[in-house]
C-alpha positions as CSV (number, residue, x, y, z in Angstrom):
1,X,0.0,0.0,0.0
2,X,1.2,3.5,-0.7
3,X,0.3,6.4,1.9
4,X,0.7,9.8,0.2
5,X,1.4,13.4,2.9
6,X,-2.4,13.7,3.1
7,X,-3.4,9.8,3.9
8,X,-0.9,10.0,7.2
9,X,-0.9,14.3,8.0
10,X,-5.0,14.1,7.5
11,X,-5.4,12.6,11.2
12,X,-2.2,14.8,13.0
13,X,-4.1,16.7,15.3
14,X,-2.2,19.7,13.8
15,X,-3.7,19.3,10.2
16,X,-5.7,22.4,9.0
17,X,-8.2,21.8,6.6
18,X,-8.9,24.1,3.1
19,X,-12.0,25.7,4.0
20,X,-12.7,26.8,0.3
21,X,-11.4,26.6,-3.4
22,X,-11.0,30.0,-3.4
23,X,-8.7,30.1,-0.3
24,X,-5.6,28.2,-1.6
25,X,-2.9,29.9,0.6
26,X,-4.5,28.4,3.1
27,X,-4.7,25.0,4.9
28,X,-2.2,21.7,3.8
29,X,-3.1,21.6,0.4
30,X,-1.6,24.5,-2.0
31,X,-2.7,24.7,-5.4
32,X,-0.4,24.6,-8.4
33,X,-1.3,28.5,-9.0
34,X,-0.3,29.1,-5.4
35,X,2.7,27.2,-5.7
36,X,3.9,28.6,-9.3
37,X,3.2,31.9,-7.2
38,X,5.3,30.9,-4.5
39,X,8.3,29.9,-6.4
40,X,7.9,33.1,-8.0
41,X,8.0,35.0,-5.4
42,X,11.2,33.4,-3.9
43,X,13.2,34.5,-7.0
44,X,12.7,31.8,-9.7
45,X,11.5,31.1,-12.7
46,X,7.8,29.4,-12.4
47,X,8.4,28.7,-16.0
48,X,11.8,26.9,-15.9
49,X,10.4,25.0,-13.1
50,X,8.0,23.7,-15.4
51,X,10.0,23.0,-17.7
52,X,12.0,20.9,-15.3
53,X,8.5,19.1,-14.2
54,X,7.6,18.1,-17.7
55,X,10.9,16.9,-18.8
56,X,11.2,14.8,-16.0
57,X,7.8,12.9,-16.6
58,X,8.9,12.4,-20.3
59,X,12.2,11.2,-19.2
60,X,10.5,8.8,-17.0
61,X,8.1,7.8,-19.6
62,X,10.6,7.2,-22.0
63,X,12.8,4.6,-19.7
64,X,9.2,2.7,-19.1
């Protein structure tokens, strides 16, 4: 079985939940718009990262 972040953090009596879609700065989920925002705003390029993101799933794709 594979437990992803959420499956184990969901129960941590510390978890705080998204109240709303709209609201995704908030909460243990980010969204990709927040995060792309985020990595922004730390001085780098959200489109390099990208970049990075999809060349790695093709790589991996590839070697299947």
């Amino acid at each position: 079985m594979h437990l992803t972040n959420y499956a184990i953090n969901k129960s941590h009596k510390d978890y705080e939940k998204n109240k709303t879609s709209m609201e995704d700065n908030v909460g243990h989920k980010r969204s990709l718009t927040f995060t792309m925002q985020y990595i922004k705003d730390c001085g780098h390029d959200p489109e390099k990262v990208m970049e990075d993101i999809e060349s790695t799933i093709v790589k991996s794709l590839i070697t299947v």
